[in-house]
C-alpha positions, 0 to 999 in steps of 0.5 A: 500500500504506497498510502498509510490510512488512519482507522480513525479518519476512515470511520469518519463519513465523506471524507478520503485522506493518506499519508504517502509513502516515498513510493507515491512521495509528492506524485499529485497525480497519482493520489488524483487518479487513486483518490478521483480528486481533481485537484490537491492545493498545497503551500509554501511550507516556511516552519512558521504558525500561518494558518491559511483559510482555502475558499476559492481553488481557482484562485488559490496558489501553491506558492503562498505561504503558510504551513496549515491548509483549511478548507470547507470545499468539497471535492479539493484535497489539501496536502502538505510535505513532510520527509522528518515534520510531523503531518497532521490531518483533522476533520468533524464528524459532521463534515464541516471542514478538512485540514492539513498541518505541517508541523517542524520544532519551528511550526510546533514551537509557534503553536500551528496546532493552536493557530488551526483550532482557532481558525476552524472555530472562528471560521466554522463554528466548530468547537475543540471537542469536535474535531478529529485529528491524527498524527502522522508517520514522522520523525519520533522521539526514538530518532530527533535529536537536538541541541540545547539551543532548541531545548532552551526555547520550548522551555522558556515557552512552554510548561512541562516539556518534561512530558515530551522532551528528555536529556541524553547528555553532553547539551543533547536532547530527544524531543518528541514532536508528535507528543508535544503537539497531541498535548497541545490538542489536548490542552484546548479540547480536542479528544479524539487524537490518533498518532500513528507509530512509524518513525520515518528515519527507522522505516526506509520507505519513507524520505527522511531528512535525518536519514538522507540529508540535504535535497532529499525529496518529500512525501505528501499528507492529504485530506479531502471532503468528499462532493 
């Protein structure tokens, strides 16, 4: 399967999504022919908190910035590329809205998870305890490691980080990105989380910029509201 689904987001009515593999990585065409999707928006991702609202797609472009996508329009998927950050896809049960989130230590450290919540519920109307959300394949705790300067600053912002971060030694640490951002659900309502548990620098079949390096290509996450 070249598309990692989510139990979760599949229980929800009316709504297609994947997290692709390197095999699919960002080949747009094909989640078009496999998903019958005739156009997927995706951004300038710049690891920032924007948060762009997607409401006319003949007049949407790719190359505007900002690392969330949030859509009420039925028939586009939304996609974001990851090859280590962390994707992240929500929906309502009601069919209300789709979105896409793309969260690096930069995004997570900007709060792009809260930024998104407060959108969907300006925009909306639809409330933190609604919503379903899951957390992609990504790098994990087993694999991230950073430096002390990263370290200072969730510490100065945020409390606990005891919960998702831990020191190895030497100024190093293991950051847990897909953790920090579930407990940022959390704090605001948000209920139904998912995070599926495939570290992309341990599974090979997806790109990994810890793994690979500079220039290593990307996958693509999308969620789409089905007509």
């Amino acid at each position: 399967m070249n598309f990692v689904l989510s139990e979760k987001l599949s229980s929800v009515d009316g709504i297609v999504h994947g997290f692709a593999n390197r095999t699919v990585g960002t080949d747009v065409s094909e989640i078009k022919k496999q998903f019958d999707l005739p156009k997927v928006a995706q951004l300038k991702q710049v690891h920032s908190g924007d948060v762009i609202v997607l409401s006319d797609i003949e007049n949407h472009q790719d190359a505007t910035e900002g690392d969330a996508l949030v859509t009420n329009l039925r028939g586009i998927g939304i996609g974001i590329r990851t090859a280590d950050c962390v994707p992240i896809l929500r929906a309502d049960r009601s069919r209300s809205f789709v979105a896409a989130v793309h969260a690096g230590w930069r995004g997570t450290y900007s709060g792009i998870v809260l930024n998104t919540v407060k959108v969907i519920e300006s925009e909306f109307g639809i409330a933190p305890g609604e919503l379903v959300a899951v957390i992609g394949p990504s790098i994990k705790s087993c694999c991230y490691e950073i430096g002390e300067d990263v370290a200072d600053r969730f510490n100065e912002r945020f409390q606990n980080t005891d919960l998702y971060m831990s020191e190895i030694g030497n100024t190093k640490y293991l950051l847990d990105l897909s953790k920090a951002n579930k407990l940022m659900l959390q704090s605001v309502g948000v209920e139904e989380i998912d995070i599926l548990d495939i570290c992309t620098k341990c599974e090979d079949n997806f790109y990994s910029y810890r793994r690979e390096g500079k220039g290593v290509s990307t996958q693509l996450s999308f969620i789409a509201l089905t007509p």
